[in-house]
C-alpha positions in Angstrom: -57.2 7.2 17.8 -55.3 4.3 16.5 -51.4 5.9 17.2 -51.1 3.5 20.0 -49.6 1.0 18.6 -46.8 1.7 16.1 -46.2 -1.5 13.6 -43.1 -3.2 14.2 -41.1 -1.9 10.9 -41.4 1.8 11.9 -40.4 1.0 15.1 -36.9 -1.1 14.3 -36.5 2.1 11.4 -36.3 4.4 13.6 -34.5 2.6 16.3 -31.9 1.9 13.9 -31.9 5.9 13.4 -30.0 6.6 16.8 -27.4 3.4 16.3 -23.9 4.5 15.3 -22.8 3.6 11.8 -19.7 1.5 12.9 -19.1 0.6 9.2 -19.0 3.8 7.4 -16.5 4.4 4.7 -14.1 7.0 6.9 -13.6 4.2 9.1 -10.7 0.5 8.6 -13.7 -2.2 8.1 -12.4 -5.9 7.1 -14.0 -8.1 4.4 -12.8 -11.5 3.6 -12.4 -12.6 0.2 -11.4 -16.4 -1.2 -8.3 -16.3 0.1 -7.5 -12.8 1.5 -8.3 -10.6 4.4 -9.0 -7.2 2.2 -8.4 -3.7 4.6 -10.3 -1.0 3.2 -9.2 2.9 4.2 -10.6 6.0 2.7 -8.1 8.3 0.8 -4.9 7.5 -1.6 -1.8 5.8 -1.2 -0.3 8.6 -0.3 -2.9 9.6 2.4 -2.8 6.3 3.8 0.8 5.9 3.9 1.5 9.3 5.3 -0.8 9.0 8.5 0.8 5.9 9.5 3.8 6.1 11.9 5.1 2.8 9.9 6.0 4.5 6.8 7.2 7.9 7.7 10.4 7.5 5.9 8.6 6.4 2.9 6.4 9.4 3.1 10.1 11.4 3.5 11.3 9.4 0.3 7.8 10.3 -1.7 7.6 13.8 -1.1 11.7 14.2 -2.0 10.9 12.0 -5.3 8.0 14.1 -5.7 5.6 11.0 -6.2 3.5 11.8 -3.5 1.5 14.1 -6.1 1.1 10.5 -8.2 0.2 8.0 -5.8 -2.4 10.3 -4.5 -3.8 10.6 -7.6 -7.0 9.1 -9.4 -5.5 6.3 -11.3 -5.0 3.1 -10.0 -1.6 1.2 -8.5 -0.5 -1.2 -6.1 2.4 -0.6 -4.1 4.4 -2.8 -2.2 5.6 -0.8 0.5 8.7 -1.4 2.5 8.3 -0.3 6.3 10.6 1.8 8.3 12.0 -0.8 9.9 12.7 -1.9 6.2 14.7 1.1 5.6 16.6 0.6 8.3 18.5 -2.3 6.4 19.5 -0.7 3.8 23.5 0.1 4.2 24.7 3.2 6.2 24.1 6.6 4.6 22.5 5.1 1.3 19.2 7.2 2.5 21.3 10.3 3.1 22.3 9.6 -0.3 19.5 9.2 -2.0 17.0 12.3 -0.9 19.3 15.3 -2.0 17.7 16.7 -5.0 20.7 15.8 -7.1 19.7 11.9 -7.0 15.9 12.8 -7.2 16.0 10.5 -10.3 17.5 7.1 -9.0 15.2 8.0 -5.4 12.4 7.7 -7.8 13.5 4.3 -9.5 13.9 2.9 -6.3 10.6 4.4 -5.5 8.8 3.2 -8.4 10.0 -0.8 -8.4 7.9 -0.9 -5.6 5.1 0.0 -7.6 3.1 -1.7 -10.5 0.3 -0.1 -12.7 -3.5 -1.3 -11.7 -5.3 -2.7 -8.3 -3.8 -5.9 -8.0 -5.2 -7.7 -4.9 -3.5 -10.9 -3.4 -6.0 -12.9 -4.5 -5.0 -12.1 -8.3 -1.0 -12.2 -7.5 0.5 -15.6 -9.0 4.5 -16.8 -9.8 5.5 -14.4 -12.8 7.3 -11.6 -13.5 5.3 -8.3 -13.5 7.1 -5.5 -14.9 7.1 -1.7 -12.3 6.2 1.3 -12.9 10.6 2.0 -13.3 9.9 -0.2 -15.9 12.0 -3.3 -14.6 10.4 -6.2 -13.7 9.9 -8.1 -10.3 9.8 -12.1 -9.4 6.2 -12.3 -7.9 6.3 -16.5 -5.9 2.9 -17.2 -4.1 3.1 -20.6 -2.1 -0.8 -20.6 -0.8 -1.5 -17.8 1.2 2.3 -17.1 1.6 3.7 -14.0 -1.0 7.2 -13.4 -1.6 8.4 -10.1 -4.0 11.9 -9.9 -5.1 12.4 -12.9 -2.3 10.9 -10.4 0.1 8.0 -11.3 2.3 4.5 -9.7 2.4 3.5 -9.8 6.0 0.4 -7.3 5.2 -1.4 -7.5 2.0 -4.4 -5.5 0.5 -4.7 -2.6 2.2 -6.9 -0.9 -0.1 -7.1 3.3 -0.5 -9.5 4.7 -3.0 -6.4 4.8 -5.8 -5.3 1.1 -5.3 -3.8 -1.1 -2.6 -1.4 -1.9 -0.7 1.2 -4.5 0.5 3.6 -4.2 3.1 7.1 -5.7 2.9 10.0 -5.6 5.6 12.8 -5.0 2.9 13.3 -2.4 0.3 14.0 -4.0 -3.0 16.6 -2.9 -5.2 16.4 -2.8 -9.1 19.0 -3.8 -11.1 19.6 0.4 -12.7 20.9 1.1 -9.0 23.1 -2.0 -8.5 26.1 -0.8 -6.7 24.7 3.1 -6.0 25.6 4.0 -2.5 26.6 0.1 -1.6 23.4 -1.1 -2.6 23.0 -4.8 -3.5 19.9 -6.1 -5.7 
């Protein structure tokens, strides 16, 4: 019998058999683009923001807007999501003011000027104004690899979920149609 030796190929096949897929699509893997580091997360923008301890008050704002239906849905957006600690800036009791159902309406402007139609990747963002899903528009400056929104730094772009992507930004930005609300500012 010849089943002594086993050629080479079958071997490393079925070695690789037994190796843990440390790459699979549940798990945070990193690729690098042209210019951008590019996260990649299975599950919306709603999934993704919701099991991380950074946006929790986001996740609050969503569910009260009810927009956590829409940005876990199949189209596509990018989001530029302001952090907790981002929320945290905003004037006294402007959050308490703005989750009752009664303001439902202006919680989802604010909501939605953080949000633009389409998968827009840093690598595509350039200076220009790019009009939100509120339906104002936003001042997008990109200086190299440095991204400012609304005068607001990104500090953690392209996150991607299977709906579109995510950047991270440490203040909330304030459209124009809530100018003065609660002692807000734009």
């Amino acid at each position: 019998m010849k089943t002594k030796y086993i050629p080479q190929a079958l071997l490393i096949l079925g070695m690789t058999a037994f190796i843990p897929n440390s790459f699979s699509e549940e798990s945070v893997a990193e690729k690098t683009s042209a210019t951008a580091k590019v996260m990649v997360k299975k599950g919306s923008l709603t999934a993704m923001i919701s099991d991380s301890v950074t946006f929790s008050i986001l996740t609050k704002a969503l569910v009260a807007a009810e927009l956590d239906g829409t940005m876990g849905s199949a189209g596509e957006f990018t989001i530029f999501a302001p952090t907790d600690e981002a929320f945290g800036k905003l004037p006294a009791g402007v959050l308490a003011k703005l989750l009752p159902p009664e303001n439902k309406e202006k919680l989802r402007s604010l909501l939605l000027y953080h949000v633009v139609a389409g998968k827009v990747l840093a690598a595509d963002l350039k200076d220009s104004d790019v009009k939100t899903m509120n339906g104002e528009k936003i001042k997008i400056d990109v200086d190299g690899e440095k991204i400012d929104v609304q005068n607001k730094k990104v500090f953690s772009a392209d996150v991607l979920a299977n709906n579109g992507v995510m950047h991270t930004i440490g203040e909330v930005m304030i459209p124009k149609s809530l100018d003065g609300f609660a002692g807000l500012d734009k």
